[in-house]
N, CA, C and O atoms as a CHARMM CRD file, in Angstrom:
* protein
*
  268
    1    1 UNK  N    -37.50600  96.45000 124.49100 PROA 1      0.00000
    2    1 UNK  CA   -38.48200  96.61000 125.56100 PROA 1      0.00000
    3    1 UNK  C    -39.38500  97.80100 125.24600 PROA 1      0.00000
    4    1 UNK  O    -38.84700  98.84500 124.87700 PROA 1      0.00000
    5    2 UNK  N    -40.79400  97.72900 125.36800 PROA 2      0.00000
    6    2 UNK  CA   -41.67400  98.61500 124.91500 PROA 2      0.00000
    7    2 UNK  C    -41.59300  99.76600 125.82500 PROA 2      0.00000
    8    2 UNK  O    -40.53900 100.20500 126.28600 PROA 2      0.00000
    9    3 UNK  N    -42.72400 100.20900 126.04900 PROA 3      0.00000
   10    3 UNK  CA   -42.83900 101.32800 126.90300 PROA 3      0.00000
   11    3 UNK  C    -44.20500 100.57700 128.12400 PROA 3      0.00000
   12    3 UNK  O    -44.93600  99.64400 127.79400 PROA 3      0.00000
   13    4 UNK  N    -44.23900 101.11500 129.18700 PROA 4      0.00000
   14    4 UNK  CA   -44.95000 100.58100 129.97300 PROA 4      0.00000
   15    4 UNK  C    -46.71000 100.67000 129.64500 PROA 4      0.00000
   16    4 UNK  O    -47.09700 101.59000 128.92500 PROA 4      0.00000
   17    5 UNK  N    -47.53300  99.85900 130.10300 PROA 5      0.00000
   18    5 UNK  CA   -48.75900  99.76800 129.55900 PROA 5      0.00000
   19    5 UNK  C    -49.47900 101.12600 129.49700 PROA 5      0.00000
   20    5 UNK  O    -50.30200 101.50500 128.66400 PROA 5      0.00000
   21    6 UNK  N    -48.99800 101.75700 130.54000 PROA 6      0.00000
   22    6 UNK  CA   -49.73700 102.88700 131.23600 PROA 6      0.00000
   23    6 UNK  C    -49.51300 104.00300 130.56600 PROA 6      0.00000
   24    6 UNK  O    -50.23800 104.91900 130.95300 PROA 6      0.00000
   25    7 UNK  N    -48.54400 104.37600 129.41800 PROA 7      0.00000
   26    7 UNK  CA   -48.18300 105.62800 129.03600 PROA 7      0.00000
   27    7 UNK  C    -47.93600 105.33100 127.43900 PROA 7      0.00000
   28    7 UNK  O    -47.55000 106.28500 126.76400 PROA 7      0.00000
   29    8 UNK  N    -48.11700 104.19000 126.86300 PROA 8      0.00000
   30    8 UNK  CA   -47.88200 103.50000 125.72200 PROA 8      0.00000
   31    8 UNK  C    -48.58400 104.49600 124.50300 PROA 8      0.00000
   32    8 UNK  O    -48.27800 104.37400 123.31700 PROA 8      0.00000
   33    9 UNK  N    -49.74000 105.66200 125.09000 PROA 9      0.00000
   34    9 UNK  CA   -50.20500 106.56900 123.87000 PROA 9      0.00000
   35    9 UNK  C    -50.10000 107.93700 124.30100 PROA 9      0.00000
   36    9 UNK  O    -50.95200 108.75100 123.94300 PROA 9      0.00000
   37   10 UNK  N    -48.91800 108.33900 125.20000 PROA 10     0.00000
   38   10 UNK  CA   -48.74700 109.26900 125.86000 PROA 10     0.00000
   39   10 UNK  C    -48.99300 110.44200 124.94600 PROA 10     0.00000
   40   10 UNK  O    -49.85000 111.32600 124.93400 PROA 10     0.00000
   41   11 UNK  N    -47.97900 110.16200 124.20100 PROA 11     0.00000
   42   11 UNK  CA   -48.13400 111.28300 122.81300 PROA 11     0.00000
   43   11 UNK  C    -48.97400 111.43500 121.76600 PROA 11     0.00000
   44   11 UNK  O    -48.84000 112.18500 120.79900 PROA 11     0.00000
   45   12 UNK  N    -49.70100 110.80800 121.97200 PROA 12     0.00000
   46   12 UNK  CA   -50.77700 110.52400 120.97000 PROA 12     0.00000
   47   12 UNK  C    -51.75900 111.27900 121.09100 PROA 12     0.00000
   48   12 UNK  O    -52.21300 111.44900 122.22300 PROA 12     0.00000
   49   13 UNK  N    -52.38500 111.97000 119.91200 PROA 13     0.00000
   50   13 UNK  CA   -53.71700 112.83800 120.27200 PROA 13     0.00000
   51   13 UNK  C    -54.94000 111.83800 120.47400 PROA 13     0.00000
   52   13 UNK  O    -55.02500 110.74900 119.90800 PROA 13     0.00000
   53   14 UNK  N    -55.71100 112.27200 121.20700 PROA 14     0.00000
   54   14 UNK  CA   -56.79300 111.45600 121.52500 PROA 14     0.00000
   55   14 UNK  C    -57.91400 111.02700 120.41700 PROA 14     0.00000
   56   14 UNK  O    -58.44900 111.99300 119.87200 PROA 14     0.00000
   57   15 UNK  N    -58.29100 109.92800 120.05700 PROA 15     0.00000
   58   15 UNK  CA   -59.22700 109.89600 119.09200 PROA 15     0.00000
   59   15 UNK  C    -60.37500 109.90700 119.65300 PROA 15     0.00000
   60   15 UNK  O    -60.42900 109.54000 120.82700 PROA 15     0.00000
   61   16 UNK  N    -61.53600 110.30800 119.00200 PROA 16     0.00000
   62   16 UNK  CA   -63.00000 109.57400 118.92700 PROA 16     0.00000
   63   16 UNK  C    -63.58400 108.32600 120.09500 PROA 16     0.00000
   64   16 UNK  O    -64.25600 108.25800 121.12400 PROA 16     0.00000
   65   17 UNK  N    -62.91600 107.54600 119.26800 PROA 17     0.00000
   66   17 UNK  CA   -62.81900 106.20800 120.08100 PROA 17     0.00000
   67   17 UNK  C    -62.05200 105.90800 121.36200 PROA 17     0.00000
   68   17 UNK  O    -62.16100 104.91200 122.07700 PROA 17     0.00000
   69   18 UNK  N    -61.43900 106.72000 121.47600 PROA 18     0.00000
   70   18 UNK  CA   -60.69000 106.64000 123.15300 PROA 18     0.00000
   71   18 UNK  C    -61.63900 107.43300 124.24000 PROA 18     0.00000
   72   18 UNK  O    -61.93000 107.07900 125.38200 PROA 18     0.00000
   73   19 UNK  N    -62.15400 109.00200 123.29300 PROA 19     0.00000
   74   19 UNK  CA   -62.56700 109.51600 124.10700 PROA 19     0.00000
   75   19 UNK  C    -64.31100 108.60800 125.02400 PROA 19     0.00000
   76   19 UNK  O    -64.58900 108.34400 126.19400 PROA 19     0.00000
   77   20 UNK  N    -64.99700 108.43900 123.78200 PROA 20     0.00000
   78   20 UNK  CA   -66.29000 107.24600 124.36300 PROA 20     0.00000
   79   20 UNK  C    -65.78600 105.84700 125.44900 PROA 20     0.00000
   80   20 UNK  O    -66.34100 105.09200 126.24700 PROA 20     0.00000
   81   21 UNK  N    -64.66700 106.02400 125.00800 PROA 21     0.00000
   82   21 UNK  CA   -64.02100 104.75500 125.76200 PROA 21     0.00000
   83   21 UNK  C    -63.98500 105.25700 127.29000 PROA 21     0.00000
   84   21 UNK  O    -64.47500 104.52500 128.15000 PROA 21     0.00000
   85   22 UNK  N    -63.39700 106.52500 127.65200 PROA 22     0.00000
   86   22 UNK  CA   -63.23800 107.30000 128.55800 PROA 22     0.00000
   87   22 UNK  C    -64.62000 107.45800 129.33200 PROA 22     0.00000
   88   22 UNK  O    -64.77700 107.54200 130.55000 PROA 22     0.00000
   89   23 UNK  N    -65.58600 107.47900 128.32400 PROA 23     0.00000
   90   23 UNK  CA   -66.84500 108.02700 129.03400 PROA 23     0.00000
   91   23 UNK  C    -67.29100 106.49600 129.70400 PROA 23     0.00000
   92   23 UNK  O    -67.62100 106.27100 130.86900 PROA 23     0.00000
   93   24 UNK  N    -67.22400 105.88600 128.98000 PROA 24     0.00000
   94   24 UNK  CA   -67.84600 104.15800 129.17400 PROA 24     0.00000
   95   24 UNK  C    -67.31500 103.94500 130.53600 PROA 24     0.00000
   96   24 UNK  O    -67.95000 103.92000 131.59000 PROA 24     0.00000
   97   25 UNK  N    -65.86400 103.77400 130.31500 PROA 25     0.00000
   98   25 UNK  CA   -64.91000 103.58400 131.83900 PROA 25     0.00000
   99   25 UNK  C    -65.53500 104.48100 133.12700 PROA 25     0.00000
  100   25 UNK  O    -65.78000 103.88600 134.17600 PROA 25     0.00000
  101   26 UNK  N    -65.73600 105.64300 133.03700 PROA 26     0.00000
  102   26 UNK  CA   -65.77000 106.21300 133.77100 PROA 26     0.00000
  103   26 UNK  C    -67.59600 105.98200 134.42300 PROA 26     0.00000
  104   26 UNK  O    -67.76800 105.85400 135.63600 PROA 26     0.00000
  105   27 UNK  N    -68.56000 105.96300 133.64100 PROA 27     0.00000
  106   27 UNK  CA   -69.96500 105.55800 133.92100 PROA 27     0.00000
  107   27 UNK  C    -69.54200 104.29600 134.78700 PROA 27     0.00000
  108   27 UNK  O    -70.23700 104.03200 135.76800 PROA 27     0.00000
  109   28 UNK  N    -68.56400 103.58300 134.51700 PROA 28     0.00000
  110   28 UNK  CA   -68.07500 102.24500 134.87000 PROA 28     0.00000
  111   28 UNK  C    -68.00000 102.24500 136.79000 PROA 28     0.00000
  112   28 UNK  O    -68.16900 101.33400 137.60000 PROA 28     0.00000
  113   29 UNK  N    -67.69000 103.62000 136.94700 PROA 29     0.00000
  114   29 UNK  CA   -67.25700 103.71800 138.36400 PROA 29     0.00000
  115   29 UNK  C    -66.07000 103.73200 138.63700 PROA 29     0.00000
  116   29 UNK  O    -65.66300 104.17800 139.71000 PROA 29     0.00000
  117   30 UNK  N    -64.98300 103.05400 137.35200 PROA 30     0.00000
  118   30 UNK  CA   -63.92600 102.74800 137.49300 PROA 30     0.00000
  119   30 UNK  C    -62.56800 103.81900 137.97200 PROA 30     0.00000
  120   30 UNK  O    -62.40100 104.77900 137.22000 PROA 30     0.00000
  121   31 UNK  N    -61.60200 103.69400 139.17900 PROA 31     0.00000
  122   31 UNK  CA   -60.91900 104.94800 139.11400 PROA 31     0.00000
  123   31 UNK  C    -60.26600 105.22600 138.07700 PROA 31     0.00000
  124   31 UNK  O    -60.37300 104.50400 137.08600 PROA 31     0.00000
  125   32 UNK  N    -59.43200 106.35600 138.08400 PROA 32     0.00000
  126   32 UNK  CA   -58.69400 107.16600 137.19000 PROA 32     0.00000
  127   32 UNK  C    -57.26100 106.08700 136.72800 PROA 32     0.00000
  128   32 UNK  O    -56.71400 105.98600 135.63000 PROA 32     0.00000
  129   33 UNK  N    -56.98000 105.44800 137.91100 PROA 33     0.00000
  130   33 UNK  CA   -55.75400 104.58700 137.67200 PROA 33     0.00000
  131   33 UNK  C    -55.83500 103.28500 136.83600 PROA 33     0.00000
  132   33 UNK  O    -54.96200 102.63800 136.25700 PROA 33     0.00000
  133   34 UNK  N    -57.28600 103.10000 136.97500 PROA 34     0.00000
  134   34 UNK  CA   -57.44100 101.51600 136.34500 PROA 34     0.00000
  135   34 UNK  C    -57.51900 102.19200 134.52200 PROA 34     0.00000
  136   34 UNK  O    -56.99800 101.85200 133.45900 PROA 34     0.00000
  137   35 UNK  N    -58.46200 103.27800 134.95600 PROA 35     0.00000
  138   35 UNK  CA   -58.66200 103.84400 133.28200 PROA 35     0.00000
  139   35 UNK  C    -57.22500 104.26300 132.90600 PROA 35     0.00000
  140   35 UNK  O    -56.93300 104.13000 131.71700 PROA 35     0.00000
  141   36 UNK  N    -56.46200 104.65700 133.58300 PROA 36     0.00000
  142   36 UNK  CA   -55.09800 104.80900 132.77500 PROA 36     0.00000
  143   36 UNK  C    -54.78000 103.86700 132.55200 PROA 36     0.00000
  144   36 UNK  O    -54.03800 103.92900 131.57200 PROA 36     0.00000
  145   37 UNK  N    -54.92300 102.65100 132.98600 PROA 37     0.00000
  146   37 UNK  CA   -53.87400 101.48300 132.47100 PROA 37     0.00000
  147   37 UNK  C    -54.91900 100.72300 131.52700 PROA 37     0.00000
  148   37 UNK  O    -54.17100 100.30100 130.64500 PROA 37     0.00000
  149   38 UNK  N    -55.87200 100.41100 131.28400 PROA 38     0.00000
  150   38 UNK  CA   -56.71500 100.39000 130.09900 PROA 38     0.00000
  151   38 UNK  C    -56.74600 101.03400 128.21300 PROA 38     0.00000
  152   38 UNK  O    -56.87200 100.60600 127.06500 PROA 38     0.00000
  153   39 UNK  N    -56.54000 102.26800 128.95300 PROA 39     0.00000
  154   39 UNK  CA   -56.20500 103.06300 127.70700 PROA 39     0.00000
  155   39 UNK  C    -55.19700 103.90800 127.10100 PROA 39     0.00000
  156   39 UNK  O    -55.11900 104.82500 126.28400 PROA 39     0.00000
  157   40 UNK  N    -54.12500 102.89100 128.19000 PROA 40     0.00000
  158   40 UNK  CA   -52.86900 102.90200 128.07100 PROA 40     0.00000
  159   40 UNK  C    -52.31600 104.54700 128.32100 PROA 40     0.00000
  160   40 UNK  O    -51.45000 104.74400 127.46900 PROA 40     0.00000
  161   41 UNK  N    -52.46000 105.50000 128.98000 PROA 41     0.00000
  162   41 UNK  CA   -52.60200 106.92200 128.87700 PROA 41     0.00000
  163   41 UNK  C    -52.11700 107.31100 130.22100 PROA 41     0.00000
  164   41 UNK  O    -52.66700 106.54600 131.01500 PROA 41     0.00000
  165   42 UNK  N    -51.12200 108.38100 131.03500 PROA 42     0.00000
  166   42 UNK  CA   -50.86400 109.04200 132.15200 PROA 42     0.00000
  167   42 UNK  C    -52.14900 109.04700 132.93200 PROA 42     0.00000
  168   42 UNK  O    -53.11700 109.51700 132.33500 PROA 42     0.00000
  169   43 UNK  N    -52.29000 108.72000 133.85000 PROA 43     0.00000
  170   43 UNK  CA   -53.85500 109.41400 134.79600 PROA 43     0.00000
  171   43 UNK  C    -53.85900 110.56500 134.45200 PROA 43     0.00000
  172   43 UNK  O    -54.86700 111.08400 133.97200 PROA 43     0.00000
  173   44 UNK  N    -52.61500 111.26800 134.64400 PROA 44     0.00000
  174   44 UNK  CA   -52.85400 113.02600 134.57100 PROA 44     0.00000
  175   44 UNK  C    -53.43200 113.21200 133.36400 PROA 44     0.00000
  176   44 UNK  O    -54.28700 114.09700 133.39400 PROA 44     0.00000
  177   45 UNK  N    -53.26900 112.67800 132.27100 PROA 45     0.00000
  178   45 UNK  CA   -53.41100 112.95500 131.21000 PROA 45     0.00000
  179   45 UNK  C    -55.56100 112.19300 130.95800 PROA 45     0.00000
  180   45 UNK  O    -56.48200 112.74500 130.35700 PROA 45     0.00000
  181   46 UNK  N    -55.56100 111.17200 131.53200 PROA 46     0.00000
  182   46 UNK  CA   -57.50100 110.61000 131.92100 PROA 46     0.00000
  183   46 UNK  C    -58.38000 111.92900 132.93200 PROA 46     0.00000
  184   46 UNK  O    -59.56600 112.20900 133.10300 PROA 46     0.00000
  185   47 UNK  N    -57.19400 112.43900 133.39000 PROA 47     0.00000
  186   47 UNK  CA   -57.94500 113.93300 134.19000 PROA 47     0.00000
  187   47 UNK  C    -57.95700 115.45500 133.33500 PROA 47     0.00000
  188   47 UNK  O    -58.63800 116.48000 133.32500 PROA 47     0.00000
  189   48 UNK  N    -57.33000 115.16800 132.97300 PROA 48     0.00000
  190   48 UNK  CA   -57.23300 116.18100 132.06600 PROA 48     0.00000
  191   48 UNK  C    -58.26600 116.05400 131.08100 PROA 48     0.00000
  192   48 UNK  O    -59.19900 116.79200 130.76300 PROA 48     0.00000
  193   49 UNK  N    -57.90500 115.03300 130.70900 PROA 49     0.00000
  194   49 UNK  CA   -59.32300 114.99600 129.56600 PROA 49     0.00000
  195   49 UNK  C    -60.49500 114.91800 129.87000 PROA 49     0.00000
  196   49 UNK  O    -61.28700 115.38900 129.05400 PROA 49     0.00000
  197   50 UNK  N    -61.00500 114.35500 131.03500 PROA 50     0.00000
  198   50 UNK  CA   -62.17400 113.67000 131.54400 PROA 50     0.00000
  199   50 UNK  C    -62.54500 115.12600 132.04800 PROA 50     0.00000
  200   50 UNK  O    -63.74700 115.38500 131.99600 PROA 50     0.00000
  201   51 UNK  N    -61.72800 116.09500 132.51600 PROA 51     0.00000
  202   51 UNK  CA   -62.91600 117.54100 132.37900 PROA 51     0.00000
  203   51 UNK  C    -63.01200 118.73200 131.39200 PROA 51     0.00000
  204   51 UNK  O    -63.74100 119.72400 131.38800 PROA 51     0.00000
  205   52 UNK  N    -61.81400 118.20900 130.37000 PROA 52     0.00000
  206   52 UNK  CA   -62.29400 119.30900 129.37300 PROA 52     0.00000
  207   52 UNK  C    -63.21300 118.65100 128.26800 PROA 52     0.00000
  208   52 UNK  O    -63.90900 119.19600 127.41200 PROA 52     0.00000
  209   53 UNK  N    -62.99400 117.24200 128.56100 PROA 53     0.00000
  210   53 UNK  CA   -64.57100 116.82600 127.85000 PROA 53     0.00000
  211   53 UNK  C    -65.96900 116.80100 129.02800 PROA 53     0.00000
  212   53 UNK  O    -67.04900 116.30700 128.70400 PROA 53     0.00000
  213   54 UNK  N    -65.77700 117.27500 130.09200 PROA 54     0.00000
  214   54 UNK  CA   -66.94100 117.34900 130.63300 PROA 54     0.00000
  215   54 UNK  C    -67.61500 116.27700 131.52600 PROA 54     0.00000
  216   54 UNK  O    -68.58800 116.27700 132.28000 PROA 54     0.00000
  217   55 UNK  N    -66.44000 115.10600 131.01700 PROA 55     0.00000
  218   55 UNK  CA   -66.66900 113.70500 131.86200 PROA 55     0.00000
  219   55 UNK  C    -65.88200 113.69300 133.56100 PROA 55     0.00000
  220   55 UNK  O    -64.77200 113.86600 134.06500 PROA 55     0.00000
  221   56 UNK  N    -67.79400 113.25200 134.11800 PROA 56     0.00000
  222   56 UNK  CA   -67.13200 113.21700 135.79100 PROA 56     0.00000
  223   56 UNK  C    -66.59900 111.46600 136.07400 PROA 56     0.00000
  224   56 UNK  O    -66.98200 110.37700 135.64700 PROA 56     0.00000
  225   57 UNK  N    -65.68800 111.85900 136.87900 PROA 57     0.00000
  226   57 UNK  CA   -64.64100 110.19400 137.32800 PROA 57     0.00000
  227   57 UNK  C    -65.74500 110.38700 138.75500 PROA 57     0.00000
  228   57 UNK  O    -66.65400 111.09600 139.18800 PROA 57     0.00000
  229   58 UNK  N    -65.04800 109.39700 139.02200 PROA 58     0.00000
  230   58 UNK  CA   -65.73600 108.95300 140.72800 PROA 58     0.00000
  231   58 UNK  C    -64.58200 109.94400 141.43500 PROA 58     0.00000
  232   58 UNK  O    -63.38200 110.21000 141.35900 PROA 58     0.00000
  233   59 UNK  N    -65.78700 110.29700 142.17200 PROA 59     0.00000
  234   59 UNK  CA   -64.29600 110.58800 143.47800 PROA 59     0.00000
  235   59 UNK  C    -63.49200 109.82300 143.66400 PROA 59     0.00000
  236   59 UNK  O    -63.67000 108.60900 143.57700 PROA 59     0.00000
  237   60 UNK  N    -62.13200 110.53400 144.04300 PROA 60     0.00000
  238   60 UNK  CA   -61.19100 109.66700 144.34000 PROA 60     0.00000
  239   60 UNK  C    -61.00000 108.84300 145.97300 PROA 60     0.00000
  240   60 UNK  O    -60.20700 107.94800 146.26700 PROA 60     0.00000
  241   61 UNK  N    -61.77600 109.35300 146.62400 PROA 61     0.00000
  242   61 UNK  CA   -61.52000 109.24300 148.15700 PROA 61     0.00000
  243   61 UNK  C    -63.31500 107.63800 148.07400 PROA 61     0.00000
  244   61 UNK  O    -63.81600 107.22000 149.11800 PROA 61     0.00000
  245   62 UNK  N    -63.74300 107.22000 146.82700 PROA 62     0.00000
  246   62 UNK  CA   -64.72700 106.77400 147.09200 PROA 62     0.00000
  247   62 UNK  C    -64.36900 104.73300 146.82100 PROA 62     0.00000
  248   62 UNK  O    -63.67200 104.45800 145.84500 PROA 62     0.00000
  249   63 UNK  N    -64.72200 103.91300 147.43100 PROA 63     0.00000
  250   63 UNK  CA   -64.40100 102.44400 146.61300 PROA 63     0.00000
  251   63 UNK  C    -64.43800 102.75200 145.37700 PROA 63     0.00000
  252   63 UNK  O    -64.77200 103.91200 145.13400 PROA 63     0.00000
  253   64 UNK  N    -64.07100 101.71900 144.05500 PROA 64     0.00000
  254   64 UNK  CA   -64.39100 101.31800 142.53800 PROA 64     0.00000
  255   64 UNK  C    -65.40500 100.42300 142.83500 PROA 64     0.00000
  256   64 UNK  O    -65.64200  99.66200 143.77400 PROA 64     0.00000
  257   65 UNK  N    -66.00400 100.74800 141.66400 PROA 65     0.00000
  258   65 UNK  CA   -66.98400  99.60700 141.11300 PROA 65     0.00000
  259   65 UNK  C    -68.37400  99.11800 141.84100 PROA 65     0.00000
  260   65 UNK  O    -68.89500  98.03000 142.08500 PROA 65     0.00000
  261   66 UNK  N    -68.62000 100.17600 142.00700 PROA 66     0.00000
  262   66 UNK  CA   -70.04600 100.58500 143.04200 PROA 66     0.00000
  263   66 UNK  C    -70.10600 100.00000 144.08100 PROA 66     0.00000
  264   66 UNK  O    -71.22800  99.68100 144.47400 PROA 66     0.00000
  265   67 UNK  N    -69.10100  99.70200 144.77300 PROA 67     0.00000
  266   67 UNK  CA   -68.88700  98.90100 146.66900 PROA 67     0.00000
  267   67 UNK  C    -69.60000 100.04600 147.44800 PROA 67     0.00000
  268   67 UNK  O    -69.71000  99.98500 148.67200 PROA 67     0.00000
């Protein structure tokens, strides 16, 4: 049995390509939870990154996906 979708690159340093991925998702509107399970990664760990790279998420208190 693997590891669950959501934490599957827990340990993993972030590449290049995850991080644009991050930015894409997030322009997306998409919350923090959907982008964790996308890029397989802790939320804590999509928040963490998403401000020491400078990338803003949607509020959390707001709908997804521009409702």
């Amino acid at each position: 049995m693997g590891l669950p979708q959501s934490i599957r690159n827990a340990a993993e340093p972030w590449t290049a390509k995850e991080v644009s991925k991050l930015k894409e998702l997030a322009a997306d509107n998409l919350p923090p939870s959907v982008i964790s399970m996308r890029l397989g990664r802790p939320e804590a760990a999509i928040l963490s990154k998403a401000l020491q790279a400078g990338i803003r998420l949607m509020p959390l208190n707001r709908p997804p996906y521009g409702a």
